[in-house]
N, C-alpha and C positions, 0 to 999 in steps of 0.2 A: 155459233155466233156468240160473239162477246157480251156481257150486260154492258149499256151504257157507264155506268161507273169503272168498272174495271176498263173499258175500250180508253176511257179520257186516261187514266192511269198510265194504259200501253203506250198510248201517241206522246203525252208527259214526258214517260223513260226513254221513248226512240228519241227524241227533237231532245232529250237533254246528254244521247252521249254523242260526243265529239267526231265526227267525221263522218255523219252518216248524213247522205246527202237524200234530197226527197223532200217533198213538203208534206206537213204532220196528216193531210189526206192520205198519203201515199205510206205512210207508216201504218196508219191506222188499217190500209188493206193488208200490206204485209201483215201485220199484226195476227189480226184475223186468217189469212190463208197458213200461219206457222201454228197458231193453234188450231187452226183446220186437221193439216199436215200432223200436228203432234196427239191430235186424239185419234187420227187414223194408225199413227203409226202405235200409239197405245191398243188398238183394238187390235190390230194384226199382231201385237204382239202377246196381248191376251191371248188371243186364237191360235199362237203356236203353242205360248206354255200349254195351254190346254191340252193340245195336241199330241205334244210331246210329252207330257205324263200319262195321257193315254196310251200311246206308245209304249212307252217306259215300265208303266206297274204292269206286270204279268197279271193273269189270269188267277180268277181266286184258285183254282185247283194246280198250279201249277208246283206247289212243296210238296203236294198231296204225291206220296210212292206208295206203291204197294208193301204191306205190313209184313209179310212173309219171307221178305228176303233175308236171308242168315237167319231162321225162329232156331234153330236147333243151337244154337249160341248163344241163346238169351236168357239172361238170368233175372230175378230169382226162379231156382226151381219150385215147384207148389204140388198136394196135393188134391183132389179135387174126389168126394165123392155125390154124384148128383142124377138125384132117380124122377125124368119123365118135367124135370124142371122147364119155366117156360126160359124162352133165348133169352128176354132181357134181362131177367132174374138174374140169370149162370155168366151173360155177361158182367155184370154190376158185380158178382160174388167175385169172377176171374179179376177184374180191376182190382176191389179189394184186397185178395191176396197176393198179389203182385205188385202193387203201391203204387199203380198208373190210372192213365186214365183213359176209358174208353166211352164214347158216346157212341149209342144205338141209335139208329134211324126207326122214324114212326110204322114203315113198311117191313121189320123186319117179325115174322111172326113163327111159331109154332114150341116144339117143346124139343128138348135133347136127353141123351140120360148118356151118363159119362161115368167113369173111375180112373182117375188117374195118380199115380205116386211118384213123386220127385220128377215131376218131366216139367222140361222150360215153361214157364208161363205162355211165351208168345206159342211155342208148339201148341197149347193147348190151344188157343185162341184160333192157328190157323187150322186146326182140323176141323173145330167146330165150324168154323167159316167155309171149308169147303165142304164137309159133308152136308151142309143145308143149304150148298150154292149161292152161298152170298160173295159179298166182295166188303176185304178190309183193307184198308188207309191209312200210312201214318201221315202229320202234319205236324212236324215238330213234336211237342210230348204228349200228342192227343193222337189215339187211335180212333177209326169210327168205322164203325162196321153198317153195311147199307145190304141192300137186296142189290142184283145184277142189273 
């Protein structure tokens, strides 16, 4: 529903353009039933875009692949001596010496002991990852390693 002010305004502009027939009651329902009409059809079209971006954005895990595919390709090489270390330690050290980036999930727990000399970075990351049955992700330039 119109305010009174603005309603005199509507009935004003219809009764002043030229060939529009009706008497200014009959403008003034027009009036009103198009801005009826044009907030419905604002709301239904809010309610598609809506919609339709929901639609449209994927899934937050959706860039999310598995980290391991091609690791034996992956440079730089590194080496790595590490005795009885805990996982998110030896992860943070492997980030480090690789010059990437890894985030560890809060569930991932226990210790590793490694030595490794010039072997791929990501190789090391996925052995570590499967010997303690975890599961790693890349997402763009962020690795993250989680429990299963």
């Amino acid at each position: 529903m119109l305010e009174p002010m603005w309603l005199a305004l509507v009935i004003a502009l219809a009764a002043a353009v030229p060939g529009r027939a009706g008497s200014a009651a009959g403008a003034a329902s027009e009036s009103e039933a198009s801005a009826s009409e044009s907030a419905a059809s604002a709301s239904e079209s809010a309610g598609l875009a809506a919609r339709s971006a929901a639609e449209l954005s994927p899934p937050i895990q959706a860039d999310r692949v598995p980290a391991c595919a091609g690791a034996a390709r992956s440079r730089p090489v590194i080496s790595l001596d590490v005795r009885d270390g805990e996982l998110a330690a030896t992860f943070r050290l492997l980030a480090e010496a690789a010059h990437t980036n890894i985030v560890v999930a809060d569930d991932v727990h226990g210790t590793v002991t490694l030595r490794v000399t010039d072997v791929p970075w990501l190789t090391v990351l996925c052995t570590i990852v499967r010997s303690k049955a975890l599961a790693a992700y890349r997402d763009g330039p962020i690795y993250t390693v989680q429990a299963r």
